[in-house]
Structures are given as C-alpha cells and as structure tokens.
C-alpha positions as CSV (number, residue, x, y, z in Angstrom):
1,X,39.7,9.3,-4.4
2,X,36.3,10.5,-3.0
3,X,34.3,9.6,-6.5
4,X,35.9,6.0,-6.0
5,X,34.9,5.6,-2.4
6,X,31.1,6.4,-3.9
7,X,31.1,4.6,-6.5
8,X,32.5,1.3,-4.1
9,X,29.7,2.4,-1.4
10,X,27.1,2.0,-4.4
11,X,28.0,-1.4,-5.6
12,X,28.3,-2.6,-2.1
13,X,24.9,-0.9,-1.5
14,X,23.4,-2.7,-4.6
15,X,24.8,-6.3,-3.6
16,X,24.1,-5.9,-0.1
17,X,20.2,-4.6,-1.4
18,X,19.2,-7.9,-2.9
19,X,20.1,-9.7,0.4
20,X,18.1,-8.1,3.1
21,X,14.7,-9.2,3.0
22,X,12.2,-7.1,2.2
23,X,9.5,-5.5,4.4
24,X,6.0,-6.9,4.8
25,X,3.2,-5.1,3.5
26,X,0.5,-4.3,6.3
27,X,-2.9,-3.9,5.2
28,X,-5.2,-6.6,3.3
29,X,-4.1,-8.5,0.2
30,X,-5.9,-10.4,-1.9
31,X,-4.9,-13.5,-3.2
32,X,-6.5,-15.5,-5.8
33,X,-5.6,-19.1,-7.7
34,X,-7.4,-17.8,-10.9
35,X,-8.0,-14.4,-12.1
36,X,-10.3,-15.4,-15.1
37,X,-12.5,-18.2,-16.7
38,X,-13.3,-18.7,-19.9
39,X,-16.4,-20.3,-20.7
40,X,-16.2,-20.5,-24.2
41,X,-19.0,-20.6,-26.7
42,X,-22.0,-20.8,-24.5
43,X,-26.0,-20.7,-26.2
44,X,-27.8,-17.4,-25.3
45,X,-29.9,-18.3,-22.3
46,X,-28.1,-21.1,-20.6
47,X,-27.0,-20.4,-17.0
48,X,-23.4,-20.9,-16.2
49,X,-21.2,-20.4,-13.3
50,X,-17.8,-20.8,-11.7
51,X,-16.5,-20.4,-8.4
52,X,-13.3,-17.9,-8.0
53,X,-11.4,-19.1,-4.5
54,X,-9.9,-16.1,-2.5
55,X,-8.4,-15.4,0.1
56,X,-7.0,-12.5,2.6
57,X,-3.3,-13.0,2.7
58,X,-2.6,-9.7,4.5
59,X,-2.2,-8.5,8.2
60,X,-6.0,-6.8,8.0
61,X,-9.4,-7.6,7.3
62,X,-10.2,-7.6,3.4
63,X,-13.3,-6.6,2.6
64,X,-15.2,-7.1,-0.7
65,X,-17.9,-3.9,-1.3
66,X,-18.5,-5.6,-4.8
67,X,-17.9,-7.3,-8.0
68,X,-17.8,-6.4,-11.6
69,X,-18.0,-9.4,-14.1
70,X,-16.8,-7.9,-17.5
C-alpha cells in the first residue's frame, strides 16, 4: 500500500513538474542572433569584417572584459 502511494506521488509529481513554470535566472545573459561566420576562402592580406549583434537579456549588467576570434 505505502510503495503504491509513492509511486502515485511520483507520477503526479512528474506531470505536475512540466506545468509550473520555471524560475528566472538572475544574473546577465547573453544573447546572440549568430554565434559564427564563415568567411570562406579569403586571399592572404585582404581585410574583412562582420558585425556579431548582442545583447543582455538578463536581470544584470553584462559586461564584455574581451574577445577571442579563433
């Protein structure tokens, strides 16, 4: 009787899980449209650029110390 009252308490705990809504994360968070650009075959020596859009979706400030290109 007692293991069948858990296991019902489980289930409903799982169904009833997927329903609540889930809690906001504080703290900054970084959102970005793109995460990488290829620029295909480009001749040593010719400059090329591309502009990454991004923005603070969180609760907090986001700050950028710095940027490593790979």
């Amino acid at each position: 009787m007692k293991n069948g009252l858990a296991v019902m308490a489980v289930l409903i705990f799982v169904v009833f899980a997927g329903v609540l809504p889930a809690q906001e994360v504080k703290g900054p968070r970084i959102e970005a449209k793109e995460v990488r650009y290829d620029f295909g075959k480009v001749v040593q020596g010719t400059l090329v650029s591309h502009v990454f859009e991004v923005r603070d979706a969180g609760s907090e400030p986001l700050v950028i110390d710095r940027v490593v290109p790979s």
